[in-house]
N, C-alpha and C positions, 0 to 999 in steps of 0.2 A: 503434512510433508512426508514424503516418499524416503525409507529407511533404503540406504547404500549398504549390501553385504558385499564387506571385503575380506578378501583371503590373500594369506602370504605364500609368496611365492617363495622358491628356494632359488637360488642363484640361477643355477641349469635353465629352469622355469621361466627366468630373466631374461637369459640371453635367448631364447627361443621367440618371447614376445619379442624383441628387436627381428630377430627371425624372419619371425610371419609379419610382420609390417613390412617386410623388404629391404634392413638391413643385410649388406652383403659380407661377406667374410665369415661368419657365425661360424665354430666350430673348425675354425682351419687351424688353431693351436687351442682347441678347447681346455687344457690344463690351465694354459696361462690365463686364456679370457676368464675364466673360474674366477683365476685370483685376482683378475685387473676389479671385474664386476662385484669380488666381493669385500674390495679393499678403498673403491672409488664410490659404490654405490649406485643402483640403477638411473636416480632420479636427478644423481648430478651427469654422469655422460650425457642421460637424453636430453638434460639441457642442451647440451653441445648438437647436439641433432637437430635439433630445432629450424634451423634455417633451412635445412634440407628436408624439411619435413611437407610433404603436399597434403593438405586438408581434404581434397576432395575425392582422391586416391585412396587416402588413410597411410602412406606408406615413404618411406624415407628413398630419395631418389638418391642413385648413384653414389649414396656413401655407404665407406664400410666401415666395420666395426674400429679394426686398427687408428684408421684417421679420425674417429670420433676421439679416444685415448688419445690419440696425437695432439687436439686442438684442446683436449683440457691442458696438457701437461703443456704446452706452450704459452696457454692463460694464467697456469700458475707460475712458472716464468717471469711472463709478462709483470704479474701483480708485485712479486718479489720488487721489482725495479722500479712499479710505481710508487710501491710503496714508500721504498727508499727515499725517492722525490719527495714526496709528500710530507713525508718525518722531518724533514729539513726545512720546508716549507712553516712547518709548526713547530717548531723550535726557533725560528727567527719570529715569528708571528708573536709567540709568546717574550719573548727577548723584549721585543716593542712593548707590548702592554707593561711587560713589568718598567721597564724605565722610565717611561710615562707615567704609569701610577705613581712611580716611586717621587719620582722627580719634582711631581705637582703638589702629591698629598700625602707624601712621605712613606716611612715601611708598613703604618697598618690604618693609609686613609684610606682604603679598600673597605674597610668596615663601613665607613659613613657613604652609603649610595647617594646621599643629596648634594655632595661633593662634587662626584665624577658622572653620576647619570642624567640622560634627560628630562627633567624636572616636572614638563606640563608637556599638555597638546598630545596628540595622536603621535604613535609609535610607527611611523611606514613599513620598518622592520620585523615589528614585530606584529602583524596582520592588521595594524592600525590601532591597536589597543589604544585606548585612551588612560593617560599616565599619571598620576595623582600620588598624595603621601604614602595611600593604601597598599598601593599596586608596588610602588619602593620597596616596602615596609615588608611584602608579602617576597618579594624577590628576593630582598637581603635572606629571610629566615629559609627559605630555601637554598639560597647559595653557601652559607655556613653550617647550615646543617650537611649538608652533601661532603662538604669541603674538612670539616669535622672529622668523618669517617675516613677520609683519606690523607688527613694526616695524620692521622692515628696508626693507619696501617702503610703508610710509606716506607719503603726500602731504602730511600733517600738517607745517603750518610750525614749529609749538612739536617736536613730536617729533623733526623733522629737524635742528634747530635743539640738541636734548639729545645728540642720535646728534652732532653735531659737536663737542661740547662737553665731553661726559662718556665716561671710561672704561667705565660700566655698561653692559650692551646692552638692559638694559630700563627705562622711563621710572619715574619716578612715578604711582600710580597716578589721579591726576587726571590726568596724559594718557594712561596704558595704554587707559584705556577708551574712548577715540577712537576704537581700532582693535577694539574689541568687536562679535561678529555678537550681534541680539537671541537667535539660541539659544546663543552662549555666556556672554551676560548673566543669561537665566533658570539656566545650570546651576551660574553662583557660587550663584545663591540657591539654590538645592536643596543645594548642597554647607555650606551657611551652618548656624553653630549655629543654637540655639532664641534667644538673648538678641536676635545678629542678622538673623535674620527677623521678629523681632517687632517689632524697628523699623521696619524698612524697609515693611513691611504696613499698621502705625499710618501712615505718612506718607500712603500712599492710602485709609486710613478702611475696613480690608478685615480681614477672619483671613488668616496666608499661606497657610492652602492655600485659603482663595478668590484670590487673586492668584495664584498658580500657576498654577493651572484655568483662568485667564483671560491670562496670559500665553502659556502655551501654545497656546491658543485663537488668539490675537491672533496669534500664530510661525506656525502654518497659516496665516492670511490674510493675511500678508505674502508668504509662500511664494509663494503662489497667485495674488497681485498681481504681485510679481517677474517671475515665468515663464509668466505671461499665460497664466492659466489662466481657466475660465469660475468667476465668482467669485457671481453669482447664483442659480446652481442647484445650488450646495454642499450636501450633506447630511452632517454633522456625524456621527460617528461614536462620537466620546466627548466625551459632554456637558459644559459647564463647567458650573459653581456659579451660578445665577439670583444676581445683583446683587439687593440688597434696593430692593422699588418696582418692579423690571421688568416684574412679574407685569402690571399694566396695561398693559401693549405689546405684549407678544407674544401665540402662542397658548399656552393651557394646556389638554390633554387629559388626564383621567385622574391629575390630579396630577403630569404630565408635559410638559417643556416642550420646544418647538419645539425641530426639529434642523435649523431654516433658517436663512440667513443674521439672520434679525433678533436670532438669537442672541447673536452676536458685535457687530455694531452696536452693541445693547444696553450689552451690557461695553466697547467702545471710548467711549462716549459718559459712560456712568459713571466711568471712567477721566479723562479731559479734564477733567470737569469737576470734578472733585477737583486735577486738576492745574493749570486755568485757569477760573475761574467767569466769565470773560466770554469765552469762546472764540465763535468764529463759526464756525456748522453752515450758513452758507448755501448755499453750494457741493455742499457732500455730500448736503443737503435736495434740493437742485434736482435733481441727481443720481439720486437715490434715486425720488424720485415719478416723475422720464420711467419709471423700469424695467416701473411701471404700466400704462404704455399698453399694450389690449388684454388685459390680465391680471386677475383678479378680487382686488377690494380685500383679500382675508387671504393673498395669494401672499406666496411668502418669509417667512412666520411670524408677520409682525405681526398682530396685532388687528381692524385696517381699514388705510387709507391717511390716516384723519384722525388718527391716533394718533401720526403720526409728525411732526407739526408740534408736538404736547405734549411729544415725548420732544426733540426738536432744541433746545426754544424756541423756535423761532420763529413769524412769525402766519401765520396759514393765508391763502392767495394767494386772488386772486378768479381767478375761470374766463379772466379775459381773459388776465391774468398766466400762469395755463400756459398758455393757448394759445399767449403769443407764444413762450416757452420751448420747446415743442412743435415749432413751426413754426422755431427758428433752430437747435432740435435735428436736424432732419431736414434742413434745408439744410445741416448741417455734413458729412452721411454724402452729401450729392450731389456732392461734389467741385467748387461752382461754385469760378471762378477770381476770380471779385471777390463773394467770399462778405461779407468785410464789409461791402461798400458794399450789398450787399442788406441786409443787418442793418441799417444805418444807414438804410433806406427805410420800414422794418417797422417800428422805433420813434419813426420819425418818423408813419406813419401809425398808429402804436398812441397816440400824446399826440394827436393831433389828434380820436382818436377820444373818449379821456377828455375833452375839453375840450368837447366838443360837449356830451358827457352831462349835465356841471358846468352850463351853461350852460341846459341845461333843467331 
């Protein structure tokens, strides 16, 4: 096997490779690109490049450097908001399992897997494994041991509060779940009989292996938020379950649906609102349409750009309304130092404008 000599570059070094590949702008505020490049990182921008990227050229078409920085700082953005969704999302999820455990097999029938899991037969969930005392037996000592260490180091005032109080080392399971990661919340449920996944499924108005499929889904794009990964130019590799009604939002080819982010959007949204029917999409809407700028209305999978003001709820903005969104989005990636107070000028002359209108 052939030995790769790599060498580090210095930042300058950096921007110059974007450079000569045919990035545009290099060097038009080279102070600041210094610091953009040495604060963001080569390897995460040229992510963002990537779509613009021509293989056979070797060289980045018509984008510049600026709008590369633009479309991270609108991805992290973006992720803030999915985030948010998503957190809500597994905090009801978990709400459900604990009442359910609790309810069936009381505060610590959590312990006894032969209780609540699937007893025999192949696991479809779990790649088919075939399920026996062994396989139980081996799952429990993994799930308590993990679960051990974090309630041990929980910051949880109730749990802290149990650990001071009780001989047990493990809580009840209405606060065990506190300390639950969402992939170890999906793999109770895949470990869950049939009685209880059927429940838990009805509560989100889904079959569970549509909530699987979309749980999973959702555990990628938390991942991917977490670890500040580019979350906009995701290509989905195994497809979830189309949400009944989505079909109007996204793209559909071939009887085949998008493996863009509008995928998952989709199912976070149909989620929500089965969890909350007055949830507010405003934030992740605003979010969502800056990603547009310069992009063609079906990027990322959706339908058009108008389609996403139907799936959110929300009313479609007039042109002035993104511009000024536009314009306080862009001042946020300048780094001014009295960025509000600019803001505070721009909707000051943004009503002064409406009123003028009003008045004619």
């Amino acid at each position: 096997m052939m030995t790769i000599e790599l060498a580090q570059l210095d930042f300058k070094s950096q921007l110059e490779l974007f450079r000569d590949r045919g990035m545009e702008g290099i060097n038009v505020n080279e102070e600041r690109q210094l610091k953009t490049i040495s604060s963001i990182g080569y390897y995460s921008l040229k992510s963002y490049a990537y779509p613009f990227y021509d293989s056979e050229t070797k060289t980045y078409n018509g984008i510049t450097f600026s709008q590369i920085v633009a479309r991270y700082y609108r991805d992290k953005r973006f992720k803030q908001n999915i985030l948010q969704a998503i957190e809500d999302i597994e905090v009801t999820l978990n709400t459900k399992i604990s009442y359910y455990m609790g309810e069936n097999y009381g505060p610590f029938g959590y312990q006894n897997f032969y209780k609540w899991c699937q007893n025999s037969g192949k696991n479809r969930y779990l790649k088919n494994v075939q399920i026996d005392k062994f396989f139980l037996e081996n799952e429990k000592l993994k799930f308590l041991s993990s679960l051990q260490s974090a309630v041990k180091k929980s910051s949880n005032k109730d749990i802290k509060a149990f650990n001071s109080q009780s001989n047990d080392v493990f809580p009840p399971i209405w606060l065990l779940v506190n300390t639950f990661t969402l992939g170890q919340s999906i793999h109770i449920l895949k470990l869950m009989n049939n009685d209880n996944r059927k429940k838990i499924a009805e509560d989100f108005n889904c079959t569970f292996k549509e909530l699987i499929s979309w749980l999973d889904c959702i555990n990628l794009i938390r991942n991917i938020c977490c670890h500040n990964g580019n979350l906009i130019d995701l290509t989905i590799r195994t497809k979830p379950k189309v949400p009944s009604g989505a079909e109007s939002f996204i793209q559909i080819n071939d009887n085949e649906a998008t493996n863009k982010i509008a995928l998952p959007i989709v199912i976070i949204v149909y989620l929500i609102k089965e969890i909350n029917t007055k949830y507010k999409f405003t934030d992740l809407t605003s979010s969502l349409l800056s990603l547009f700028n310069g992009v063609n209305d079906d990027a990322y999978g959706f339908k058009n750009k108008d389609v996403i003001f139907e799936l959110f709820g929300e009313e479609k903005k007039t042109s002035s309304q993104i511009k000024l969104e536009t314009i306080k989005e862009c001042l946020s990636v300048c780094n001014f130092e009295d960025l509000e107070e600019v803001e505070k000028l721009i909707e000051k002359r943004h009503r002064r404008l409406l009123a003028r209108k009003n008045r004619k």
